[in-house]
N, C-alpha and C positions, 0 to 999 in steps of 0.2 A: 530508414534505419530499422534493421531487423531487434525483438525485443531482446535478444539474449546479449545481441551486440551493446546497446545501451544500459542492461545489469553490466556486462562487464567493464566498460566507460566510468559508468559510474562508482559501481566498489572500486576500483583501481582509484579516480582520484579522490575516496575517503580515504582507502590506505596510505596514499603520499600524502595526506594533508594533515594526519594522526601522528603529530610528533612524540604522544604519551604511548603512543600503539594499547587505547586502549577500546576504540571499537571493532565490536564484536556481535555476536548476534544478542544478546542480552540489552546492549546499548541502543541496539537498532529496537528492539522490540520496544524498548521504552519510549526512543523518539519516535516511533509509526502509533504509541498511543497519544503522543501530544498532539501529534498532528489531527489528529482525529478527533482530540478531544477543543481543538480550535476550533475546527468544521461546525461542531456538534455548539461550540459556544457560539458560536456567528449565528447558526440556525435558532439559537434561542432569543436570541437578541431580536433577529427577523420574526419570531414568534411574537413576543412580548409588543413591538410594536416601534424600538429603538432606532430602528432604519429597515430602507428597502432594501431586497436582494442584490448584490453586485455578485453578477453570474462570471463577471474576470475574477473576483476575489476569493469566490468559492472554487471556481475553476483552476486557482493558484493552491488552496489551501489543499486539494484531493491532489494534487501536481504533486505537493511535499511528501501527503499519506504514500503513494504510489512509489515516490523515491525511495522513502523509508522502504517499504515493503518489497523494491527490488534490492535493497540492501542486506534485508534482513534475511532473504530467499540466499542471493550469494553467501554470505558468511556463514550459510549452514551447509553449502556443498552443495544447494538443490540446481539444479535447470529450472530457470524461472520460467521459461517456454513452455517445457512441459510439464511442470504443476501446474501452472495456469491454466491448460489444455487437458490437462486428467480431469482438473477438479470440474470442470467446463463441463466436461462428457459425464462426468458423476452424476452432477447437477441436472442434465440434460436426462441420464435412466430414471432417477427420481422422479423428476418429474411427469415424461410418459409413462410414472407406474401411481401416480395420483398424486403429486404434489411437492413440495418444500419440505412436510414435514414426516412422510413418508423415508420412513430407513432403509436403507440396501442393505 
């Protein structure tokens, strides 16, 4: 499955499934922070010392981030392909020009 095919699978059945028709990209942006901020809890848990890493359950939790995030890409009109692949090459002059923190 190509990724843009899977954004749009995916927004399609958030919009049949929104009987209030109230997501949006605001909604989205909200759920891509819980999702993340799940991630972010699990990893502290595995910090502290609460349990060991289950790499299916992290692997499930960045599964949700990711959805979110092609959710939130469609409901704003983007190509998720090609932001993903601009920001890519961005990322990529950055840093052949000395690093991550290096500004173009």
């Amino acid at each position: 499955m190509q990724i843009n095919e899977f954004a749009r699978m995916n927004y399609e059945r958030s919009m049949r499934n929104d009987r209030n028709r109230t997501f949006n990209w605001e909604y989205f942006l909200i759920a891509l922070a819980g999702e993340c901020g799940e991630l972010l809890n699990n990893l502290k848990k595995i910090k502290r010392g609460d349990f060991s890493m289950d790499k299916g359950k992290m692997a499930e939790e960045a599964a949700d981030a990711i959805t979110y995030a092609f959710l939130l890409l469609s409901s704003l009109g983007a190509d998720p392909e090609k932001a993903i692949l601009e920001k890519f090459e961005k990322v990529n002059k950055r840093l052949a020009e000395g690093g991550f923190h290096v500004r173009v």
